[in-house]
C-alpha positions as CSV (number, residue, x, y, z in Angstrom):
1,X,-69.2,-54.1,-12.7
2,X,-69.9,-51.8,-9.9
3,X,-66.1,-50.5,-10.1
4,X,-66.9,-49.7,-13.4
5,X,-70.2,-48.0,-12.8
6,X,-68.5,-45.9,-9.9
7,X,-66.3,-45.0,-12.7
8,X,-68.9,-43.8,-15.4
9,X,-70.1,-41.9,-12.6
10,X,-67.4,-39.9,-11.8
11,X,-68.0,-36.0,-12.9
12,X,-64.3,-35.4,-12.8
13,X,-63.7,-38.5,-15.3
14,X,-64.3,-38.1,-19.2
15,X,-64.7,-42.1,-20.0
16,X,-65.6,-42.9,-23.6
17,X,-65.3,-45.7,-26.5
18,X,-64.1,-45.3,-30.2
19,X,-63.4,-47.5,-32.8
20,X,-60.4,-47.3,-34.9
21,X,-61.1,-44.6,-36.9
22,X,-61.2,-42.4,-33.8
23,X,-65.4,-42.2,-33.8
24,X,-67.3,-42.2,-30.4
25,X,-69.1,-45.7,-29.8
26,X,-70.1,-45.2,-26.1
27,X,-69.6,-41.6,-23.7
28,X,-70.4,-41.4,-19.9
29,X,-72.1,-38.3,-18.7
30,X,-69.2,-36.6,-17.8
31,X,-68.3,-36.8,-21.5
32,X,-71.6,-35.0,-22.2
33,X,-71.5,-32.6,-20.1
34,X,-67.9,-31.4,-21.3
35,X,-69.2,-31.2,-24.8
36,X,-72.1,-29.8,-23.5
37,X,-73.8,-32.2,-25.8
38,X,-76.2,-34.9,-25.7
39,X,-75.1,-38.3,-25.5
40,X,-76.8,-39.3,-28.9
41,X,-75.7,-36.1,-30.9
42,X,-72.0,-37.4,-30.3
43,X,-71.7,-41.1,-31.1
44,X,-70.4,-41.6,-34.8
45,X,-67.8,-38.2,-34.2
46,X,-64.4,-37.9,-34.1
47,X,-63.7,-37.8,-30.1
48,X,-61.0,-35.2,-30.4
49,X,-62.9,-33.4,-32.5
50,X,-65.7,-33.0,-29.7
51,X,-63.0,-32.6,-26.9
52,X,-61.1,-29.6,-28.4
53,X,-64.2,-27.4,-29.0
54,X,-62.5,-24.8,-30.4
55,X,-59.8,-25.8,-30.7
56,X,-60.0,-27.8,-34.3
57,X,-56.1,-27.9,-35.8
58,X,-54.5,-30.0,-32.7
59,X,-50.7,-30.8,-33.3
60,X,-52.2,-34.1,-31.9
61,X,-54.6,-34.8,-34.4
62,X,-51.5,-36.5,-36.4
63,X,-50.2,-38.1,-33.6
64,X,-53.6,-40.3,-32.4
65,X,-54.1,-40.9,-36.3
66,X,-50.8,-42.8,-36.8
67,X,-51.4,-44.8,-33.1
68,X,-55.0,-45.4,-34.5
69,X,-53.6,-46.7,-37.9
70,X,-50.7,-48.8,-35.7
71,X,-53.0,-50.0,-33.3
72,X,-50.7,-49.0,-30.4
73,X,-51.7,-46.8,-27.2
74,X,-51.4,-43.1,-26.8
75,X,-51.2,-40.5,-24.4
76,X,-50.8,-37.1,-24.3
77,X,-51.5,-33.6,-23.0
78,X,-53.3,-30.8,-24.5
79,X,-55.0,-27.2,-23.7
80,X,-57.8,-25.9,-25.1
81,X,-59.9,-22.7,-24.6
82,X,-63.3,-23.4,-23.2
83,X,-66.3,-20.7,-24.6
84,X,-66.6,-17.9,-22.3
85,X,-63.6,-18.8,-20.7
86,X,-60.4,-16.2,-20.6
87,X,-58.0,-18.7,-19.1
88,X,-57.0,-22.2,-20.9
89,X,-58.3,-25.7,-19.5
90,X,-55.8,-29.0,-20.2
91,X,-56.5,-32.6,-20.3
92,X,-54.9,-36.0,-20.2
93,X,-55.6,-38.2,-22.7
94,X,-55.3,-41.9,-22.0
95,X,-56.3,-44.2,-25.0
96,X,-55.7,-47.7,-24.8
97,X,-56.4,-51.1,-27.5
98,X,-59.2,-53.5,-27.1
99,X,-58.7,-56.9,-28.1
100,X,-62.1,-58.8,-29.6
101,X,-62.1,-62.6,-29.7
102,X,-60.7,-62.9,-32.4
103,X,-57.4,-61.0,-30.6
104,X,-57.6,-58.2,-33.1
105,X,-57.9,-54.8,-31.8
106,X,-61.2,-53.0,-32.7
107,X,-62.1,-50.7,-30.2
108,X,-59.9,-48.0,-27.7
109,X,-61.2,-47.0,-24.3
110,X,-60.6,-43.8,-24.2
111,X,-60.2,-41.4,-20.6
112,X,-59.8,-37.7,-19.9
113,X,-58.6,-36.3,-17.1
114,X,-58.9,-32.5,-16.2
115,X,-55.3,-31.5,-15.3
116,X,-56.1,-27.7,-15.4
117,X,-55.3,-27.5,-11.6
118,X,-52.1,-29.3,-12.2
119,X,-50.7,-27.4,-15.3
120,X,-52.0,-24.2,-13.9
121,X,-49.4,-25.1,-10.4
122,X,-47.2,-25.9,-13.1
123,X,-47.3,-22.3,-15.2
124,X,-48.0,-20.9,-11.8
125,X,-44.4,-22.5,-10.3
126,X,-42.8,-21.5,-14.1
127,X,-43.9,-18.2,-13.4
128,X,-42.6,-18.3,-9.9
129,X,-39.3,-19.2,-10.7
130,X,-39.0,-16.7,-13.2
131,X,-39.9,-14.2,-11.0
132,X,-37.4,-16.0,-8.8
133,X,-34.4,-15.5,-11.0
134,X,-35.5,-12.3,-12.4
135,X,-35.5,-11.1,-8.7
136,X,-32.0,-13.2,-8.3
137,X,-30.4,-11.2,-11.2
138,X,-31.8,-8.1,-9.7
139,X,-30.6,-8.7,-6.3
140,X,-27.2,-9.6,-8.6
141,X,-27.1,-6.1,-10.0
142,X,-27.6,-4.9,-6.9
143,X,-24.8,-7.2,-4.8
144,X,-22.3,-6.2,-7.9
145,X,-23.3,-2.3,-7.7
146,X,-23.0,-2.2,-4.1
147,X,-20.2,-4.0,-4.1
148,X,-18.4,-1.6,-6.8
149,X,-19.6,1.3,-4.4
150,X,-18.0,-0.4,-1.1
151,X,-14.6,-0.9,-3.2
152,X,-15.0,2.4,-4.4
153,X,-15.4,3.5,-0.7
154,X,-12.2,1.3,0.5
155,X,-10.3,3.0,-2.0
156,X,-11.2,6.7,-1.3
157,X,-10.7,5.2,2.4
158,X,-7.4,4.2,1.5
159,X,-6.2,7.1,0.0
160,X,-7.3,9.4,2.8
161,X,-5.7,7.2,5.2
162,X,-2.3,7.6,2.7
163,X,-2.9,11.1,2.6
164,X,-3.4,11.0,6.3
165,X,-0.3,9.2,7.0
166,X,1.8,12.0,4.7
167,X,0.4,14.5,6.9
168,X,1.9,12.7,10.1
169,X,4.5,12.1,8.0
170,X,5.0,15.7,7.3
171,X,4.2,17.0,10.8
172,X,6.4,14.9,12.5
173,X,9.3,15.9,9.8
174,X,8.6,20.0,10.7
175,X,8.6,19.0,14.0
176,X,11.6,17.3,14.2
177,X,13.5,20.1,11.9
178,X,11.9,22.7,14.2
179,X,13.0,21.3,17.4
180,X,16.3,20.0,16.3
181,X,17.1,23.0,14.4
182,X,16.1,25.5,17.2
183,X,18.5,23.2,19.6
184,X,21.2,23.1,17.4
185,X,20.5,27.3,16.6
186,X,20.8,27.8,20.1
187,X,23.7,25.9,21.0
188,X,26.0,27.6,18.1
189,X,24.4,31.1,19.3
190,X,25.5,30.3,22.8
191,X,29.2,28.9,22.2
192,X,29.7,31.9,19.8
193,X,29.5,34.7,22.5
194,X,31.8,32.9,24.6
195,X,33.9,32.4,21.1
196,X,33.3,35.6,19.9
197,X,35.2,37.0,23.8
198,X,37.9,34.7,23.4
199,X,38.9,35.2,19.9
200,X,38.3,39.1,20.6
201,X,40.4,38.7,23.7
202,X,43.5,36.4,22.7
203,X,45.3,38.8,20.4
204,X,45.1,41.3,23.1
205,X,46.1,38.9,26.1
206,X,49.3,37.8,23.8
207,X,50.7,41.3,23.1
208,X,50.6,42.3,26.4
209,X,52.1,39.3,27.6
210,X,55.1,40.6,25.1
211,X,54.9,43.8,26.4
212,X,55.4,42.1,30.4
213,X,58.5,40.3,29.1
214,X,60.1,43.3,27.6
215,X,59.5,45.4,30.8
216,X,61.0,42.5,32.8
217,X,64.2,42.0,30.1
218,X,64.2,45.7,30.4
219,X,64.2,45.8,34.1
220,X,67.0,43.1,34.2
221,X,69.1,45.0,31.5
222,X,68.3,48.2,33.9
223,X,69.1,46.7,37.7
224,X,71.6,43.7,36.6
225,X,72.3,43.5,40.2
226,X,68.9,41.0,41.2
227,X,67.5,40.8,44.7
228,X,67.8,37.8,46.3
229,X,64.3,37.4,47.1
230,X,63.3,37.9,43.4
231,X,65.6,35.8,42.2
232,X,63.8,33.0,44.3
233,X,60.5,33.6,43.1
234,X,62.1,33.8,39.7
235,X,63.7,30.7,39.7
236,X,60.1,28.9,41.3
237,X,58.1,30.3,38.7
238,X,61.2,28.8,36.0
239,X,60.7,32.4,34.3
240,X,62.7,31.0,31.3
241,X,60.4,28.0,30.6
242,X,57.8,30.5,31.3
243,X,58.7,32.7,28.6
244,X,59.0,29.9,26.3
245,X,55.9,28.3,27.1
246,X,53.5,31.0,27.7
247,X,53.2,32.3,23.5
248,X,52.9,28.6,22.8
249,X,50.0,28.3,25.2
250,X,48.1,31.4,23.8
251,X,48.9,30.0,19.8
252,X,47.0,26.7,21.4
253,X,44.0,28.7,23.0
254,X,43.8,30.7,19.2
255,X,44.2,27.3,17.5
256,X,41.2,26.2,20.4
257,X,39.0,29.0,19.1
258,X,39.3,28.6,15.8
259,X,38.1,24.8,16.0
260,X,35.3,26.3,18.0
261,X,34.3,28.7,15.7
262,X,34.5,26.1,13.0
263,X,32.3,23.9,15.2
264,X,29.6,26.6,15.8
265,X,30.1,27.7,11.7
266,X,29.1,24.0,10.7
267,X,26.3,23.8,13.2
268,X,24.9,27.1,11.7
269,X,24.8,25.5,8.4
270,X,23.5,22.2,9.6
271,X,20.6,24.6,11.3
272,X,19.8,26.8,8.6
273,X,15.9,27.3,8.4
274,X,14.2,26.7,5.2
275,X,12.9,29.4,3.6
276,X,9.3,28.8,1.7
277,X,11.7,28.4,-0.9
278,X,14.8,26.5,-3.0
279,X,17.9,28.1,-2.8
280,X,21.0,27.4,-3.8
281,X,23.3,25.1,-1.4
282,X,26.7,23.6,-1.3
283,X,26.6,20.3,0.1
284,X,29.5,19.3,0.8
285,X,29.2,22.0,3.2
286,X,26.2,20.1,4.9
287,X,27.6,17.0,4.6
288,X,30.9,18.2,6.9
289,X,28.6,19.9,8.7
290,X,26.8,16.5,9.7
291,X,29.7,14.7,10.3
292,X,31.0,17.1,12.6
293,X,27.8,16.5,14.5
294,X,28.2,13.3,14.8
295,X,32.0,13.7,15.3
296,X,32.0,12.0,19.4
297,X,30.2,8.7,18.0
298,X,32.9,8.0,15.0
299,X,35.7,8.3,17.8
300,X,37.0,5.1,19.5
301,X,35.9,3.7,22.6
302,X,36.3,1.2,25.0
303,X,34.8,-1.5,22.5
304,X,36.0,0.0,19.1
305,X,38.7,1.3,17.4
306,X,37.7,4.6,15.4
307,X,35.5,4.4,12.6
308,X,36.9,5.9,9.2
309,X,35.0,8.2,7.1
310,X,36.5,8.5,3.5
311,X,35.4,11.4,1.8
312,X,35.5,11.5,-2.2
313,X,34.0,14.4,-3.0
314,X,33.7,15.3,-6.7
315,X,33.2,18.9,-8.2
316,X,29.6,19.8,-7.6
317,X,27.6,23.1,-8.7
318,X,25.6,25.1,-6.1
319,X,22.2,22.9,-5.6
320,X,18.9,24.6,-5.6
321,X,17.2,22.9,-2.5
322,X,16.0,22.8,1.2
323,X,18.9,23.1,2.9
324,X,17.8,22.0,6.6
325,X,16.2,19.0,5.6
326,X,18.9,17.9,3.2
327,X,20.7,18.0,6.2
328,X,18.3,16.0,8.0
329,X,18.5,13.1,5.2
330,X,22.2,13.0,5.6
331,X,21.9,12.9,9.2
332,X,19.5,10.5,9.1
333,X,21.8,7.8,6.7
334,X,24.8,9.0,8.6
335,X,23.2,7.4,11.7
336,X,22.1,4.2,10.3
337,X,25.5,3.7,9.1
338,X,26.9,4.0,12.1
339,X,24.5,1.9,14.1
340,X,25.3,-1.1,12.0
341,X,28.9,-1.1,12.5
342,X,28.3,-0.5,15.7
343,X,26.0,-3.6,15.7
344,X,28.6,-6.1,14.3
345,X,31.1,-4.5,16.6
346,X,29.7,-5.4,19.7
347,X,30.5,-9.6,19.2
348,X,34.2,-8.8,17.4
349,X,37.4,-8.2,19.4
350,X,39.4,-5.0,19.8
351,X,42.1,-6.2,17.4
352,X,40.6,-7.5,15.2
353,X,38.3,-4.8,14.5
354,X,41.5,-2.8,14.6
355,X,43.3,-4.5,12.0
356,X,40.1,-4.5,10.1
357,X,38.4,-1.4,10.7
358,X,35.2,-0.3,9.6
359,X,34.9,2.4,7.4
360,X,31.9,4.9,6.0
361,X,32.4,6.5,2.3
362,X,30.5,9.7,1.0
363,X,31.3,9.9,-2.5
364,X,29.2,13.1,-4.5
365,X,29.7,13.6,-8.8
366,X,28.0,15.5,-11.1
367,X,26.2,13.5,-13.6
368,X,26.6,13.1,-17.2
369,X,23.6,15.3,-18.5
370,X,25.1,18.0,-15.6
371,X,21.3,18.0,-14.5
372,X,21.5,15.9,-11.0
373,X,24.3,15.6,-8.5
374,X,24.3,12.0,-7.1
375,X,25.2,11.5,-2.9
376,X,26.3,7.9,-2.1
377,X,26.7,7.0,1.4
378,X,28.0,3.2,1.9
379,X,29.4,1.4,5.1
380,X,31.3,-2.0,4.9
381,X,29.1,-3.0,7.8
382,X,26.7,-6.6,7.6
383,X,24.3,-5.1,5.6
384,X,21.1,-5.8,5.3
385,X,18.2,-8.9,4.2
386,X,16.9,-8.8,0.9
387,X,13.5,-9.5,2.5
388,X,14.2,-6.4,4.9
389,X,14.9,-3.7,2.1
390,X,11.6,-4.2,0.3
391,X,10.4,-2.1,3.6
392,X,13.0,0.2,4.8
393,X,11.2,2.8,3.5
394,X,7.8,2.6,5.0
395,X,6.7,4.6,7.6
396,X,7.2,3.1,11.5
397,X,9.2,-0.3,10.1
398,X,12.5,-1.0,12.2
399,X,14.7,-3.5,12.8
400,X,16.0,-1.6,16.1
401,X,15.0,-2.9,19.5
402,X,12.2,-1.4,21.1
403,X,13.1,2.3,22.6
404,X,15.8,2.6,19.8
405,X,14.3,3.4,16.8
406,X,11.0,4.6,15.3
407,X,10.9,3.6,11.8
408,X,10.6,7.0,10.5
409,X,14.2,7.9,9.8
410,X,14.1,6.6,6.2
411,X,10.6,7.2,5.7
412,X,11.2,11.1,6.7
413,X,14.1,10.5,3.8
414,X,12.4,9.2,1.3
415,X,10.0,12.3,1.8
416,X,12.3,14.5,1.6
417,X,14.2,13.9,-1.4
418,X,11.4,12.1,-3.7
419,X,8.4,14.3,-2.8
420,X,10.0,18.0,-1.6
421,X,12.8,17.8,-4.2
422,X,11.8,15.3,-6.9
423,X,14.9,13.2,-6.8
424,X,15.3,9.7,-5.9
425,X,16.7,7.2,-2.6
426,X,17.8,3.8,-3.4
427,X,19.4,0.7,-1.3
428,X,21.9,-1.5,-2.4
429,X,23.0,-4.3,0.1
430,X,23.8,-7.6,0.2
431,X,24.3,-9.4,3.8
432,X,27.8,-9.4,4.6
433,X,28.7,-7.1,2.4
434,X,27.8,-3.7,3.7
435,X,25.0,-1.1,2.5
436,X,24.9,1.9,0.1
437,X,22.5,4.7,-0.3
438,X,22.3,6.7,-3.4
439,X,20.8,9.7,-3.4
440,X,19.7,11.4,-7.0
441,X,18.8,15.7,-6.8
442,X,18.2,18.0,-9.5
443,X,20.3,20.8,-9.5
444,X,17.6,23.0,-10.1
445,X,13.8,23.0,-9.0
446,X,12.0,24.0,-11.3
447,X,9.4,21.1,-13.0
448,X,9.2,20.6,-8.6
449,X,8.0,23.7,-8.0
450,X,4.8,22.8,-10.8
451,X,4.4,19.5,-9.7
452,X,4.7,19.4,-5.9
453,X,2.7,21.6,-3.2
454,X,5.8,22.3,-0.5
């Protein structure tokens, strides 16, 4: 009994007793004051009626009816708006059967709880975690621009650090040209003064050696009657084999200057400076220019027997292009060739190698649509990984041993043909089987010139 006083008692505790109908018996104080209501005006109304206030139409209303009519318990939630009130208040409705003596039910005890606080933690963490993920997709739109702007960044950092590399790329190519072009300029202009005096000179030298034999036949026609001492001296010297000899030795120091000449021609043309423009070029010229060049390492030494160079030349037009660095490419492919025979040379034996030499072929033709000469340069060398020729093109990669090769050979190549000229440099290899290099030109420069900044 006092448990259940303490109960009544409670302010915070809406206590109450209805009959089946859903009409207030019995109401605590608390219940009063709620209504705001005297205990005697309520008993005899409809409890929900008094607990809503204002709030008359209750989706409930059906609810409690059908548990009333059932006899069964209810329980629910519900917010109402209390007068002079801008905020809504909630209770917890607890109804529960009452059994008479007989065992049939014919009274419910009802209790209300305020729950305001709670429901209100409730909206307020509802309202919390929308903030939450409004602030989360935010902070999304945020992450996903930013993280467009940073790609955008990487990429305008990666194409300056491209366009960077093309400009090492580029220096190191005019450097390259400049210095080996001024070496190779100054050793052609210094054997060709010494050339120049000798072939000015031979001619010369050989009539007046003519002219000392026909004073001396003269002499002997003249004075048949020979002193003893010249006759000596004449026979020491072996004038006869002399006379013989000497024209043949002068025909050999002619035949001597002409190489040279030839030698300081091809290194002219291998040397030619670029203008700031195409202009029209015979390659085959540059090609024998370049393998002249490189004449001393296709000789046989102590390891190797000679390496061949075949030369299949086809009928080509005059080729509008930069000259110098044309030279350079062939130079460059020339060299490569050569290092891989020289490569697979080192483990094989002298005779072997001898009755299987190693050979380099240039072949040049004219394509169909006469619009693009085509250079192949192949070696029957080991040739090279498939893995390897994805990347023989990129700038510093090399399969040389440290100190023997920078990687920017075929780089410099590529550069030259695909980007000055606006042809094209392909590999074909398979291991074992050698390597080929095909280079593609237009024949004249014209969509270049629109397309390409020199």
């Amino acid at each position: 009994m006092v448990i259940a006083q303490a109960l009544a008692d409670r302010e915070d505790l809406l206590m109450a007793l209805i009959d089946r109908a859903g009409r207030l018996l019995w109401a605590n104080q608390a219940f009063s004051l709620h209504s705001k209501q005297s205990l005697e005006s309520l008993i005899g109304r409809k409890f929900f009626q008094i607990l809503s206030l204002n709030a008359q139409h209750l989706p409930q209303q059906t609810y409690i009816r059908e548990q009333l009519i059932k006899g069964e318990s209810f329980k629910f939630e519900f917010a109402y708006q209390p007068e002079g009130t801008l905020t809504p208040s909630w209770l917890l409705m607890d109804g529960q059967p009452i059994l008479n003596a007989e065992g049939m039910i014919s009274q419910y005890s009802l209790l209300a709880t305020d729950i305001t606080l709670r429901k209100q933690a409730e909206l307020d963490l509802q309202e919390a975690k929308r903030l939450l993920e409004q602030n989360n997709q935010a902070l999304e739109v945020r992450v996903q621009e930013r993280t467009a702007a940073l790609f955008q960044e990487k990429e305008r950092t990666e194409q300056a650090f491209q366009q960077l590399q093309q400009m090492q790329l580029q220096l190191i190519q005019t450097e390259k040209m400049s210095a080996l072009g001024n070496l190779v300029a100054g050793v052609a202009h210094e054997i060709n003064n010494p050339v120049g005096f000798l072939a000015g000179n031979l001619q010369p030298a050989k009539e007046y050696i003519q002219d000392l034999f026909g004073l001396i036949d003269l002499y002997q026609e003249k004075y048949p009657a020979i002193n003893p001492d010249i006759c000596a001296e004449m026979e020491a010297i072996d004038l006869d084999y002399l006379r013989e000899d000497l024209p043949k030795l002068i025909r050999s120091m002619q035949e001597g200057v002409k190489r040279l000449t030839h030698i300081s021609t091809s290194l002219r043309i291998f040397s030619r400076a670029d203008s700031d423009r195409a202009v029209s070029f015979n390659l085959h010229d540059g090609l024998d220019s370049t393998l002249l060049i490189l004449k001393h390492r296709l000789k046989a030494n102590e390891t190797r027997p000679e390496i061949e160079v075949k030369q299949e030349y086809g009928a080509l037009p005059l080729v509008e292009c930069y000259a110098g660095q044309l030279n350079q490419v062939f130079l460059n492919l020339l060299v490569n060739a050569i290092d891989a025979l020289e490569e697979v040379q080192q483990d094989g034996r002298f005779e072997a190698l001898n009755a299987q030499p190693n050979r380099i072929k240039i072949r040049t033709q004219l394509a169909d649509d006469e619009k693009q000469v085509l250079i192949c340069i192949s070696d029957n060398g080991p040739g090279i990984p498939m893995h390897v020729q994805a990347s023989i093109f990129d700038q510093a990669f090399t399969t040389k041993a440290v100190g023997k090769g920078t990687g920017l050979g075929l780089a410099i190549a590529r550069q030259i043909v695909v980007e000055k000229h606006g042809g094209s440099l392909d590999c074909c290899s398979q291991p074992g089987q050698g390597a080929e290099f095909m280079i593609g030109l237009p024949v004249r420069q014209q969509f270049v010139k629109t397309s390409h900044k020199p």
